[in-house]
C-alpha positions in Angstrom: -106.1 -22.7 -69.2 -103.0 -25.1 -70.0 -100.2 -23.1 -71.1 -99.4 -26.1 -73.8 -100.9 -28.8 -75.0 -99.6 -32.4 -75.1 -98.8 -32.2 -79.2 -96.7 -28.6 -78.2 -95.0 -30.5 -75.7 -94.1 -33.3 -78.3 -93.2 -30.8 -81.0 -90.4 -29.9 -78.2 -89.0 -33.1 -77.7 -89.1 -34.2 -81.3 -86.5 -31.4 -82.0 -84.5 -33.2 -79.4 -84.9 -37.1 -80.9 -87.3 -38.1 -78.5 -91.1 -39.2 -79.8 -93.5 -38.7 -77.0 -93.4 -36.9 -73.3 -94.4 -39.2 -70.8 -95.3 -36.4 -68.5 -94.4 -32.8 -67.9 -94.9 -29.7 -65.2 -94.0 -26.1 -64.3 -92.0 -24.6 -61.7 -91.0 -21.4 -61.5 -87.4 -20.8 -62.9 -86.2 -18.4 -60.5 -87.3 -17.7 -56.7 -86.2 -14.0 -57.6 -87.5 -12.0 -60.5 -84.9 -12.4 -63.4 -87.0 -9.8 -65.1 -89.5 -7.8 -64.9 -91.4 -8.1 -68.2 -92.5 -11.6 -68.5 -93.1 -14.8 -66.7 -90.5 -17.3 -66.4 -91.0 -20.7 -66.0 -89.1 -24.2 -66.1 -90.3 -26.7 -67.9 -89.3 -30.2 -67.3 -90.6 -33.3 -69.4 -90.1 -36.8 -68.4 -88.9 -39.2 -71.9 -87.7 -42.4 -72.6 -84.7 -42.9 -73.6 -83.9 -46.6 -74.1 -85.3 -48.5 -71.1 -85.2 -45.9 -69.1 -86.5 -42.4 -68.3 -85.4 -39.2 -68.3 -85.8 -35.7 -67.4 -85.5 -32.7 -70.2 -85.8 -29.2 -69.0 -86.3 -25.8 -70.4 -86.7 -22.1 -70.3 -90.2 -21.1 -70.8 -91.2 -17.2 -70.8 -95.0 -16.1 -71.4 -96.8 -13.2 -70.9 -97.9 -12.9 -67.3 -100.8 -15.1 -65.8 -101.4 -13.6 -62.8 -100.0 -10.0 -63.3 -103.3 -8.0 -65.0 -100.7 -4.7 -64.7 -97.9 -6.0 -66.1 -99.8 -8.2 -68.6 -101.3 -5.0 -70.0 -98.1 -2.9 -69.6 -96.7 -5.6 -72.1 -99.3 -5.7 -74.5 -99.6 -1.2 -74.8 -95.9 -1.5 -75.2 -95.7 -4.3 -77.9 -92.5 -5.3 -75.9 -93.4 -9.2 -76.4 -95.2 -8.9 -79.6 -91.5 -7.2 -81.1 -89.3 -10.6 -79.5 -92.1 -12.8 -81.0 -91.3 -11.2 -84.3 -87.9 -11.6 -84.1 -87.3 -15.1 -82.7 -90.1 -16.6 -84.5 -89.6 -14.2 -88.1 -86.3 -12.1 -88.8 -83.4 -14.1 -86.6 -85.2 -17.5 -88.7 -83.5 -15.6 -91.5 -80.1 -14.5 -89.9 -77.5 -17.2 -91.0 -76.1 -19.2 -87.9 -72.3 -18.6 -88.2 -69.9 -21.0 -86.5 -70.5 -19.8 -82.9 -73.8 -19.6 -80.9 -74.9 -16.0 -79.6 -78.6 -17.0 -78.2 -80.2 -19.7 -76.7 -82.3 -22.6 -79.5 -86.1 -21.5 -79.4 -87.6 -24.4 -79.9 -91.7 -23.3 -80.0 -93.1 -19.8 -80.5 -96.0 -18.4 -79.5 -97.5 -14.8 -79.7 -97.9 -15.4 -76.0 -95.2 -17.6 -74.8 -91.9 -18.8 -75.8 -89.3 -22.2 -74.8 -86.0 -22.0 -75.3 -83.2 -25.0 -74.7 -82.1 -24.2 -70.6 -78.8 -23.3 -71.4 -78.3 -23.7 -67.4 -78.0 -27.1 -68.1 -75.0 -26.2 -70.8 -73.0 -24.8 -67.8 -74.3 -20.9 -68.6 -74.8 -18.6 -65.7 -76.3 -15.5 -65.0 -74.3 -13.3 -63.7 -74.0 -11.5 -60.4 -76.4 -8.3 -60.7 -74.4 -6.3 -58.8 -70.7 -7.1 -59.9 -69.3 -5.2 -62.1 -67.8 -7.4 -65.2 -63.6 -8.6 -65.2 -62.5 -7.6 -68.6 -62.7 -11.5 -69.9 -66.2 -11.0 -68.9 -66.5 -7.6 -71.2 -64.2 -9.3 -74.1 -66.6 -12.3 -74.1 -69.7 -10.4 -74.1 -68.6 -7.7 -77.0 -67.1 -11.2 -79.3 -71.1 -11.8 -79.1 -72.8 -8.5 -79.7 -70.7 -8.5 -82.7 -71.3 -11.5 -84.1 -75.2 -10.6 -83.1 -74.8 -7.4 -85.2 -73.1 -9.1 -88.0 -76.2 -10.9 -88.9 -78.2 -7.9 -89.7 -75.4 -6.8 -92.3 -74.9 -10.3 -93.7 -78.7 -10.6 -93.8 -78.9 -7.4 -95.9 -75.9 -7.8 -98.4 -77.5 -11.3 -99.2 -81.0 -9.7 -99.6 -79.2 -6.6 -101.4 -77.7 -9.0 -104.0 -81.0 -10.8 -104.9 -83.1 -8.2 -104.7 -80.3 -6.1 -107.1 -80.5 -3.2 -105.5 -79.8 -2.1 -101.3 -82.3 -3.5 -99.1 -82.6 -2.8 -95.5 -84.6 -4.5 -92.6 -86.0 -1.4 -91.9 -88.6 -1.9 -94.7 -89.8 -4.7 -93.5 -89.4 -5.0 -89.3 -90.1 -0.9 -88.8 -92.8 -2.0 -86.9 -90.7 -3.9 -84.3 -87.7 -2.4 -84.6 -89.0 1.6 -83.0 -89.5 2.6 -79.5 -92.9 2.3 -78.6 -95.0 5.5 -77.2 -95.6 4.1 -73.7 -92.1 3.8 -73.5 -91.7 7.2 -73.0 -93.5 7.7 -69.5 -90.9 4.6 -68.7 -87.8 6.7 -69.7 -89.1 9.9 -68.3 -89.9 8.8 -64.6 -86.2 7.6 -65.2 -84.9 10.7 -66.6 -86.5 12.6 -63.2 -84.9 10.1 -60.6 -81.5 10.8 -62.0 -82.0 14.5 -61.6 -83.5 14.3 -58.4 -80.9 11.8 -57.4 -78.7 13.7 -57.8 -79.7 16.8 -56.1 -79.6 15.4 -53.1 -76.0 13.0 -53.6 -74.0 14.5 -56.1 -70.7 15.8 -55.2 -71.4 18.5 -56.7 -74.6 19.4 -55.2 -73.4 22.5 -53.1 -72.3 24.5 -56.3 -74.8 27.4 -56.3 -76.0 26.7 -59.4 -76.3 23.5 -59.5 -80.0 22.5 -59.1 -80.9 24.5 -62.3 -77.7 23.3 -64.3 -78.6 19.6 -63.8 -82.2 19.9 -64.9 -81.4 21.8 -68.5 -78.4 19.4 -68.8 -80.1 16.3 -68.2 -83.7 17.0 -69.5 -81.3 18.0 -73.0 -79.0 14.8 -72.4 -82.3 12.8 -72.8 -83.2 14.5 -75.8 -80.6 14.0 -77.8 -80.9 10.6 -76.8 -84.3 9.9 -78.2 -83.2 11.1 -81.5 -80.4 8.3 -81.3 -83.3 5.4 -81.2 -83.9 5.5 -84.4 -81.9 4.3 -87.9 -78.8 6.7 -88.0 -79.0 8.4 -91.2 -74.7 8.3 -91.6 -73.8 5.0 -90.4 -75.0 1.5 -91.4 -78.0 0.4 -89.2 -78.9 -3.2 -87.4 -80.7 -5.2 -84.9 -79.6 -3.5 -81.3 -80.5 -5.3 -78.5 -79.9 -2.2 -76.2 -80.6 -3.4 -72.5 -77.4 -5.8 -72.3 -77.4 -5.9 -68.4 -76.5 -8.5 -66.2 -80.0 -10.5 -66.8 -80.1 -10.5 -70.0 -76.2 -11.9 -70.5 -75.6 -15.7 -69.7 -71.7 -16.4 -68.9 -70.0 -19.9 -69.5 -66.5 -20.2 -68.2 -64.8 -23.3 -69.7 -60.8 -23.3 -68.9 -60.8 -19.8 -68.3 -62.0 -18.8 -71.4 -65.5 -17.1 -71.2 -68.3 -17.7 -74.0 -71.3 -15.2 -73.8 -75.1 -15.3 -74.7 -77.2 -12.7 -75.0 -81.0 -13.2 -74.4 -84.3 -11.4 -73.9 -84.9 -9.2 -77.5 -88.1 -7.4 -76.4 -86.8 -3.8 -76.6 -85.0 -4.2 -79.6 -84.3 -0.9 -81.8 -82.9 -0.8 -85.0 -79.8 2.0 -85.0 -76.3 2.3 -85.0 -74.4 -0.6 -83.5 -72.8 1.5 -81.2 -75.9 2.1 -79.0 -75.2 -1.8 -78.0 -71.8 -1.1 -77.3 -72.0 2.4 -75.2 -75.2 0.9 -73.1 -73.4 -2.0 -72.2 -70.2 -0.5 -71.4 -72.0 1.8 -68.9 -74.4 -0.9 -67.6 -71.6 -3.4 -66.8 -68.1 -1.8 -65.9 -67.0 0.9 -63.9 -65.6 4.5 -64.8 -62.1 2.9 -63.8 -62.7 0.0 -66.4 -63.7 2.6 -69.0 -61.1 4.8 -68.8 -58.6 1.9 -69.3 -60.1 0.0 -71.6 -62.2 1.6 -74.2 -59.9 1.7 -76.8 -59.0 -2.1 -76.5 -63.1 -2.9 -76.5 -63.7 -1.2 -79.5 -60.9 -2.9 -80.9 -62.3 -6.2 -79.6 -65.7 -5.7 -81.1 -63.9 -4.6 -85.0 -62.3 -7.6 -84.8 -64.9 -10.0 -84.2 -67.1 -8.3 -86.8 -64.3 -8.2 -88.9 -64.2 -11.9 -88.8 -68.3 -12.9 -88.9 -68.1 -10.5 -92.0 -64.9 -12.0 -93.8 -66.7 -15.6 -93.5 -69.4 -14.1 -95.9 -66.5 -12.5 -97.7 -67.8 -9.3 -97.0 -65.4 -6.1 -95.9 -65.4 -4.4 -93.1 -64.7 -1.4 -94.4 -67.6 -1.2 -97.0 -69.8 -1.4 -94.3 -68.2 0.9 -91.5 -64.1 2.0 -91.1 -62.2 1.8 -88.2 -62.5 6.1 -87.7 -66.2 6.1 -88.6 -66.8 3.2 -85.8 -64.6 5.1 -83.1 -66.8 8.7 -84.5 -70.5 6.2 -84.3 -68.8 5.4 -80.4 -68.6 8.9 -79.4 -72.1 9.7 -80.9 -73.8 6.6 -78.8 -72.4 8.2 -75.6 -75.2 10.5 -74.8 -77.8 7.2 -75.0 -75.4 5.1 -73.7 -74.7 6.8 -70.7 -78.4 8.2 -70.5 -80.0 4.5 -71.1 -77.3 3.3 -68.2 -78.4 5.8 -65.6 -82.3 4.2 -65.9 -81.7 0.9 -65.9 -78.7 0.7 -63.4 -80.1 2.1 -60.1 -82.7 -1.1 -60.6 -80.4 -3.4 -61.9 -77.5 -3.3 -59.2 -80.4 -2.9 -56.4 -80.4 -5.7 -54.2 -82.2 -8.5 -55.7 -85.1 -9.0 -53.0 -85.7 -4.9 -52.6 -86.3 -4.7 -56.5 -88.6 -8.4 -56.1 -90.3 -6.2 -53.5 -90.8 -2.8 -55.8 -91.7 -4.6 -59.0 -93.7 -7.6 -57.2 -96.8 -5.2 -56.4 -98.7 -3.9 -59.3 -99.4 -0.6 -58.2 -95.7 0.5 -57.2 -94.2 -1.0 -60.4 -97.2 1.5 -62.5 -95.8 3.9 -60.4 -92.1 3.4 -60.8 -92.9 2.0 -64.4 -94.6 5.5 -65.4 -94.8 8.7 -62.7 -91.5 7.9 -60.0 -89.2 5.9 -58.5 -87.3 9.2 -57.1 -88.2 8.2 -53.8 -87.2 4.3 -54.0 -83.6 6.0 -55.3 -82.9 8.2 -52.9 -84.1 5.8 -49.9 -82.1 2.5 -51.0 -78.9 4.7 -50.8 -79.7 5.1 -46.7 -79.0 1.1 -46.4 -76.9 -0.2 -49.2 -73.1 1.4 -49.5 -72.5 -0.1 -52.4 -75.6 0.8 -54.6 -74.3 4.5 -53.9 -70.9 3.7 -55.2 -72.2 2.4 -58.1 -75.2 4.8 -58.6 -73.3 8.0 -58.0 -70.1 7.0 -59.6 -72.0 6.8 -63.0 -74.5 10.4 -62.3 -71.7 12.2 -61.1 -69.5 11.1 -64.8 -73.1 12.5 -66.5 -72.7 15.7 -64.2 -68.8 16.2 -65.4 -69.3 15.4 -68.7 -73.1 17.0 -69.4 -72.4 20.6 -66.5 -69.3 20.8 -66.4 -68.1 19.6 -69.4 -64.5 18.2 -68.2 -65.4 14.8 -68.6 -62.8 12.2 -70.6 
């Protein structure tokens, strides 16, 4: 079966001036996995331009061909159908602004999607396992701002001709919740970080320990649930919350850094601070955080201050300066909690997480029962993985057992 046909192919290039594709073919974008839930493809088209030809290329994701598991996986938890709604329905809505905070989709499909390749724009992907410089973090929180800031302009617009307070709740619920087969997901994660840290914490020797770390952490991941869903104090949008180092594209022109955020499958609709917290904890160290907080949060007011001020709309009517630093502290417990999950697979090396997640029956099982095992074992052979890994559990330990944390 073709994945497009030759008028999809010309509905592409039209958007780009040229009339008809002279030919076109797949490749695979990436010889590593830059995800694991979806396909991803290049796509290049041959055109004339003039008298001569030339070559267009593209970002293509689908649901998975070959993959029965993970095609299935993706279809129980919605996770494609809710970034088809979004690209193709709600973020059609969002007003632009005057700087660019995704890649142009240029066709939609319930089961595949092409965007512009913004690789050939001079974006890059960063380093999985690098922790981010602080023009990184600056660039990266000027875009999740500007990304929230459509969900607030979007909803004083549709307030004001609707004459009365509209949310996108009432509309995108459907897309915008955690799905149930998510939960297996976050639990087998939940378990690796106690059993993790069992056996590396610091800590471990302290008599009490073992019990400590399971009521702690099985609560820490309670409270966090609760947080995935529309705060009922502080003004709700569009989160992305997985803002790790795959789904971030970095352009570096002079010096000055310029941030995209793709990949909108697990979107949530909550406090803005979930984004925030998650990707503070994904992407910097406990150094970084302890130094810096203050001066993101900062960052982030005054980029929304100004995507907000173009629509002459206030800040402050939508959320002060104490109530974002009070919606910070509250996003913590997910941020932190969300961060220990996705971190021990996203700093893994690149071809030992290829290997896990290539085979369908290890990713069910690390998707759904365990990956305690694959944890505890990567450790053995990669120093920094353990730095990073138990740098982050052992701040949950302080903050969650202990309670001495900052």
């Amino acid at each position: 079966m073709e994945l497009l046909s030759k008028e999809e192919i010309n509905q592409v290039i039209k958007q780009l001036g040229f009339a008809k594709a002279l030919k076109w073919s797949f490749n695979n974008f990436s010889d590593s996995l830059i995800g694991y839930l979806g396909e991803h493809l290049k796509l290049t088209v041959d055109v004339e331009s003039g008298s001569s030809k030339i070559e267009l290329k593209f970002f293509v994701k689908c649901v998975p061909r070959f993959d029965v598991y993970l095609a299935e996986y993706l279809k129980e938890t919605t996770f494609f159908k809710k970034e088809y709604a979004m690209l193709n329905s709600l973020f059609k809505l969002f007003r632009e602004g005057s700087q660019k905070w995704r890649p142009t989709l240029l066709l939609a499909k319930e089961n595949l999607l092409i965007f512009e390749d913004v690789t050939q724009l001079g974006y890059k992907m960063p380093n999985n396992r690098d922790a981010f410089t602080f023009d990184q973090v600056q660039a990266c929180v000027e875009t999740i701002a500007r990304f929230h800031a459509k969900s607030y302009i979007y909803e004083e617009k549709k307030s004001e001709e609707l004459g009365r307070p509209y949310r996108i709740w009432e509309e995108y619920s459907d897309y915008l919740k955690e799905p149930p087969k998510g939960q297996k997901w976050r639990d087998a994660g939940r378990n690796a970080v106690i059993d993790f840290l069992k056996v590396y914490s610091k800590h471990k020797n302290d008599p009490t320990f073992s019990a400590n770390v399971e009521v702690a952490i099985t609560q820490l991941y309670e409270r966090a649930l609760c947080l995935m869903k529309p705060h009922p104090n502080y003004r709700n949008v569009v989160v992305h919350r997985d803002l790790w180092t795959n789904n971030i594209f970095f352009k570096n022109d002079g010096g000055k850094y310029h941030a995209l955020i793709v990949d909108f499958q697990t979107v949530l609709y909550s406090s803005p601070m979930m984004d925030l917290s998650s990707f503070i904890y994904f992407n910097t160290t406990r150094k970084f955080r302890d130094t810096y907080l203050q001066d993101v949060i900062n960052l982030y007011r005054c980029a929304l201050t100004k995507e907000l001020k173009d629509c002459d709309i206030d800040v402050d009517e939508i959320i002060d300066r104490d109530s974002l630093e009070q919606c910070y502290k509250e996003s913590i417990d997910f941020g932190i909690s969300q961060a220990a999950i996705i971190l021990p697979i996203t700093v893994m090396d690149a071809n030992m997480r290829e290997k896990l997640f290539a085979d369908p029956k290890t990713a069910s099982r690390i998707n759904e029962v365990s990956r305690s095992a694959e944890f505890i074992e990567v450790v053995k052979v990669d120093e920094m993985y353990f730095k990073r890994v138990t740098e982050l559990f052992d701040e949950i330990v302080e903050r969650y057992v202990y309670g001495n944390a900052s």
